[in-house]
N, C-alpha and C positions, 0 to 999 in steps of 0.2 A: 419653723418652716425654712427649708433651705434658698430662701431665695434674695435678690438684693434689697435693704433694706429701705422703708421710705427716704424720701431726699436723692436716693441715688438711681437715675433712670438707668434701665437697664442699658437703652439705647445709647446711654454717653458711658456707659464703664468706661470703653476705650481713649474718651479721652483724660479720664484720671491719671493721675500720678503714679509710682508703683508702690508708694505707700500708701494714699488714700484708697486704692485696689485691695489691698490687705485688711487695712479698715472694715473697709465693706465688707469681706468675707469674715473679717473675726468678728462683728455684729453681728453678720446672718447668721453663721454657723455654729459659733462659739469655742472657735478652737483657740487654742491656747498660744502664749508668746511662742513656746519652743516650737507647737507643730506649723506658727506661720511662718518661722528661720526657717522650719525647715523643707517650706514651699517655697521661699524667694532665694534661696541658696547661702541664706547666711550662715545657717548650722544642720547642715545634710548630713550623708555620707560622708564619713573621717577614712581619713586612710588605714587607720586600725580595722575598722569595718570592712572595708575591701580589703584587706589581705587577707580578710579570713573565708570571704565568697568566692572567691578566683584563687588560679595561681600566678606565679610571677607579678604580680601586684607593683606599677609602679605609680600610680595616682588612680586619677578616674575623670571620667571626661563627661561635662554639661551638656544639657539642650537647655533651649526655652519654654519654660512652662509657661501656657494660658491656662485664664479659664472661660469657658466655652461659658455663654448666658442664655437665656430665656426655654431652658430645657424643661418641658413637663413629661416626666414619666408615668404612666398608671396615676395619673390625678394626683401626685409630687411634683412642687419644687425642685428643681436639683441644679448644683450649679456643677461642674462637669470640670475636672482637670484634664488637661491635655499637653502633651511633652512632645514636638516636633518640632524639626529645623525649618519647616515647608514653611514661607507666607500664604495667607488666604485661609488658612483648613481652618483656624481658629472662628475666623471672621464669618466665613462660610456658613459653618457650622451653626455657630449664633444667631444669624439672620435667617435662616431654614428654619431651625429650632421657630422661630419668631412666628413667621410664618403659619406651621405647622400648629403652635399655641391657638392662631382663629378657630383652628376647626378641633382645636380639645388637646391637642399637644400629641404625643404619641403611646400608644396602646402596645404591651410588651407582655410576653411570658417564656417561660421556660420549659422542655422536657425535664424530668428528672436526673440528679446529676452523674449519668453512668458513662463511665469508660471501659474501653475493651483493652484486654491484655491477650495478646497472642503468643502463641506457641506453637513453633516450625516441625512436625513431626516427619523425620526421615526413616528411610532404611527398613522399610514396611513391604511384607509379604503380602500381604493383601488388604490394601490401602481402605475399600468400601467395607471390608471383618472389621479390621482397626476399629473404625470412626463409629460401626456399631458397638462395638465393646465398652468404648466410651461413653458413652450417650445411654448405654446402660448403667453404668457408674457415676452418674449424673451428680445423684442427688446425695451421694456421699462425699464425692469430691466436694460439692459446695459445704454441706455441714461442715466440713472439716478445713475449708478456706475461712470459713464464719470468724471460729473461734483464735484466728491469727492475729487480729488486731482487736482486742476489746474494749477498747474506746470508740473507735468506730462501729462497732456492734450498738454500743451504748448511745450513743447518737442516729443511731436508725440507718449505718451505713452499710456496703459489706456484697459480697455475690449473689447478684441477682439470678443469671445464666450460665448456662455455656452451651456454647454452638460449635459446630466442628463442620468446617468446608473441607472438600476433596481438591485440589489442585494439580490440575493435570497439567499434562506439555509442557510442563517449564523447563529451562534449561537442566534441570540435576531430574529431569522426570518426575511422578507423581510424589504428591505427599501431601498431608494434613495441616492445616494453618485451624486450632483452636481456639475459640473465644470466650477469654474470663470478662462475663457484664459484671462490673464493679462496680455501684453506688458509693462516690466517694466523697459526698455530703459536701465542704465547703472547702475541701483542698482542690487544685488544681487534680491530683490523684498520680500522677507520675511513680513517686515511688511506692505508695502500698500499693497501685499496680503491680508495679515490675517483681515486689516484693512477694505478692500474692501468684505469680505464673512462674516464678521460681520455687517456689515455695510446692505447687502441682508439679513441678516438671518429673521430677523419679516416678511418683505415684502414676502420671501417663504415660512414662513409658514401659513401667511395668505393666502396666492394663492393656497398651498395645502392642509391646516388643519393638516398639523404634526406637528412635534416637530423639529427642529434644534439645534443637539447636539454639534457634534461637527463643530468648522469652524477655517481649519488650511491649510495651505499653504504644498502642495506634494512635496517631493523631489526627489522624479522620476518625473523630469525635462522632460522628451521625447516629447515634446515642442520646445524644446530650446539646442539642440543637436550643437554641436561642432565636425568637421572631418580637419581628414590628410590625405596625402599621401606622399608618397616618393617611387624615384628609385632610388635603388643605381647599379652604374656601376659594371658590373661584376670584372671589370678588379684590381677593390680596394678590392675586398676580399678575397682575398688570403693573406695566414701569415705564416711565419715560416713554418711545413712540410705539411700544408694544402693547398690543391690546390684551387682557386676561385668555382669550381663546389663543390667541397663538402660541402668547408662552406656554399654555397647559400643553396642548400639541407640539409644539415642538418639542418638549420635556419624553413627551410619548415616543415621538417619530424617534429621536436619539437614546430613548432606551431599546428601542425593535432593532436598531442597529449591532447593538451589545449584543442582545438575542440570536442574533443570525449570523455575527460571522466571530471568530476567537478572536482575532487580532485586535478588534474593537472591544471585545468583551476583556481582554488580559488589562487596557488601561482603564475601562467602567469599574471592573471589582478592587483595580489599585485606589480608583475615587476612594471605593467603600472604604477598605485598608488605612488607607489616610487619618481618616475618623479613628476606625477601631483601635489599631495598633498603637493610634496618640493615647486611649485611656489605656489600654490592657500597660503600658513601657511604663505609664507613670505610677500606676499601684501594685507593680513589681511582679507583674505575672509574664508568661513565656510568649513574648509575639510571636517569634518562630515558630509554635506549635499554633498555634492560631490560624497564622497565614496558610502555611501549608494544608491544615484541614479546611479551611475556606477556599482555595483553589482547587483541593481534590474535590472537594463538595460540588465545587461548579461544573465538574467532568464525570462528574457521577452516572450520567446517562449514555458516557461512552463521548460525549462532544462538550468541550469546553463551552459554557456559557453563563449569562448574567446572572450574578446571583440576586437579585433584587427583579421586582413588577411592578412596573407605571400605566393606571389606566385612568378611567374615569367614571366616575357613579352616576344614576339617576340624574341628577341636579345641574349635572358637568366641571364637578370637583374632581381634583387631580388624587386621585388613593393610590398611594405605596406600600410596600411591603418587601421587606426583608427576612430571608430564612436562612441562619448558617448555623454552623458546628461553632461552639463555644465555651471551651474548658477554662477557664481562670477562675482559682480562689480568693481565700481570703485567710487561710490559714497556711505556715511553712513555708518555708522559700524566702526568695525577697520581700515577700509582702510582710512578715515578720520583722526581718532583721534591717529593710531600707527605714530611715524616718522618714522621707519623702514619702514611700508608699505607704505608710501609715500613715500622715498627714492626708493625703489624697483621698484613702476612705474613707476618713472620716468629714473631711471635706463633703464629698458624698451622701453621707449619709446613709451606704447603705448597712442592711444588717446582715446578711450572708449572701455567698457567690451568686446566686440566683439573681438579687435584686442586681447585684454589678451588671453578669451578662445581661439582664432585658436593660439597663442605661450606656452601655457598650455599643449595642446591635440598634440602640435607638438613634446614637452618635453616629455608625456606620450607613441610617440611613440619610438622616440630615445631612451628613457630607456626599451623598450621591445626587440627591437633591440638588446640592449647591452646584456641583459639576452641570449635571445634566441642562439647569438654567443656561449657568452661562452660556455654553455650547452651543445653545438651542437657541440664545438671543442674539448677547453682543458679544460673543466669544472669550474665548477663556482668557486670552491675556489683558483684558482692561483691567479689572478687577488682582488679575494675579502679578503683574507687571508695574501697582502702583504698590505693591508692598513690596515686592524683588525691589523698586527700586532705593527702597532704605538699603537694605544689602548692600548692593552695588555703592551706593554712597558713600559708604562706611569704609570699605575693601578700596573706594580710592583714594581714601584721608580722611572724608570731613569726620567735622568736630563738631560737639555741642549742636546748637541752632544750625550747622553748615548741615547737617544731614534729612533736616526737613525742607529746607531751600533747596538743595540739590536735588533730594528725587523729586520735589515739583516739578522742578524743571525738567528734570531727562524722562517725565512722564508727560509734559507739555509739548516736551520737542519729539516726542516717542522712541527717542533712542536711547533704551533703558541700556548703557555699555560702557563700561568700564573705563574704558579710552576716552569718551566722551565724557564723564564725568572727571576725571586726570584733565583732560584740557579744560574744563570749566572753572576747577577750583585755580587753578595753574591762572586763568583768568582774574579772578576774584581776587587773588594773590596779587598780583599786577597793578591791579586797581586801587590797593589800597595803600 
């Protein structure tokens, strides 16, 4: 079972050591010396390794890896890596998780894992003949996209579709944008995409007499969508002088605001993002494709809005739900050649891409969760301003024990700042 083991409350990881941290997960997990070096940064990514994933290669640059606690997916265990520089999205996310465990933890599945690959058709006599000509040639074009990669066949992968939109009025005027549905099992699918709509490009334009400009793989994924849900019991959210009813509502009221105007909703789905992009970075898959199909996702209706729903049930338990595009493997790419991100999966636990995205989109809702509370209680900075204030501590000298002393205090005196933290220790200094 991937989860902490007896002796070590989930509640106090945090204040383990960063070895005794390790511990715990090499018990729970069973990973090995080298994959836990190569979680705590002691035997990562070598610089021989990056010179051969980039160019111009002159080192390569850290974050902080957490691990995210008390996560149940689909009735799993799971302890949850995460790689961001943010304070709070770790802590956040664990205590939600937490939460979220009274009423069964979080409930996840998958679409199947297809991507489109498009194909820019110019230079067309008669754009609506074209697009039938095609669509008549349908199902030879796929048989013959089939047998392009036969391991992927072999694995049950391979073209499912193709669709063919008309595109009018756009600048260069009409033309054809086609779509290769690619099932591409446990890779993210990038390049046997791109490989597979080059691979058709002559063949369409012989069938329509245009030109095929471009042929590139879509990141608005809405294919291959990834969801959550969770209830959390009424009776766990109540805190301090908040009563259970108001936090649930208020949770409500600040999600309706996401809903109804962009500007609120641009920083709700960065909440989501926070979560997500900290698992997708750490097991070496593309957050940039990510993000950008999780925001066109949210504008999918023509108006930017939340990608996640806060309501409440029968009982008057707080139910969420999260629905976005979700392409990350586990095969190719970084996730191959990082040992971080093979450490991480296996950290995880999972067994292919599927099981990542629904423990991904489950993180991404736990950390909207986490916002939404604060927000809706005692506002975002108590909570986020007493972990900025290590930061801050650090960036104005202190040392060892001086950096838990100091952000007490500039979180006591509440001037989490830099300046004020230089004249404290400047003080400290004096005194002794």
């Amino acid at each position: 079972m991937n989860a902490a083991p007896e002796g070590h409350k989930r509640a106090r990881f945090y204040q383990l050591s960063l070895e005794e941290r390790l511990a715990v997960i090499a018990e729970a997990t069973g990973l090995s010396r080298e994959e836990l070096a190569a979680l705590s940064g002691e035997a990562g990514l070598t610089a021989d390794q990056a010179d051969h994933m980039i160019e111009n290669v002159v080192g390569y640059h850290a974050l902080p890896l957490g691990v995210a606690q008390n996560f149940v997916v689909n009735g799993r265990e799971v302890l949850v890596p995460m790689a961001i520089e943010e304070p709070s999205v770790v802590a956040g996310a664990s205590f939600m998780a937490k939460l979220a465990r009274a009423g069964g933890g979080f409930t996840a599945h998958t679409t199947p894992p297809e991507m489109i690959g498009q194909m820019q058709i110019l230079d067309l006599d008669d754009a609506p003949l074209a697009r039938l000509k095609l669509l008549e040639q349908k199902e030879k074009l796929l048989a013959e996209v089939a047998e392009l990669d036969p391991m992927l066949k072999k694995l049950g992968g391979g073209p499912r579709d193709l669709e063919v939109r008309l595109i009018a009025d756009s600048p260069v005027g009409t033309f054809l944008a086609a779509h290769l549905i690619y099932d591409v099992r446990d890779a993210m699918g990038a390049n046997a995409v791109n490989t597979a709509v080059e691979y058709l490009a002559p063949r369409v334009e012989a069938i329509t007499g245009g030109r095929v400009l471009l042929r590139i793989l879509s990141n608005l994924a809405d294919r291959r969508l990834a969801r959550a849900r969770c209830t959390v019991p009424l009776a766990v959210l109540a805190f301090d002088d908040f009563s259970a009813e108001e936090v649930r509502d208020g949770i409500i009221e600040a999600w309706a605001f996401a809903v109804a105007d962009p500007y609120r909703a641009a920083t709700h789905n960065k909440g989501i993002m926070n979560g997500v992009d900290a698992v997708v970075l750490v097991t070496g898959n593309d957050w940039r494709a990510v993000e950008a199909g999780a925001h066109a996702y949210a504008a999918r209706s023509g108006r930017y809005t939340s990608l996640s729903t806060w309501g409440a049930d029968r009982e008057g338990n707080l139910v969420g739900t999260l629905e976005m595009p979700m392409a990350v493997g586990m095969v190719g790419g970084a996730t191959r050649v990082h040992p971080t991100a093979r450490a991480a999966l296996k950290l995880m636990g999972v067994k292919n891409a599927q099981e990542l995205a629904e423990i991904i989109v489950s993180v991404g809702l736990a950390q909207n969760l986490a916002a939404l509370r604060a927000l809706a209680t005692e506002g975002i900075q108590r909570g986020h301003m007493s972990l900025h204030a290590r930061q801050v501590a650090i960036a104005a000298g202190a040392e060892g024990e001086q950096v838990e002393r100091l952000a007490e205090q500039l979180v006591a005196e509440k001037t989490v700042r830099i300046d004020r933290a230089e004249a404290i220790l400047q003080e400290w200094k004096s005194k002794s």
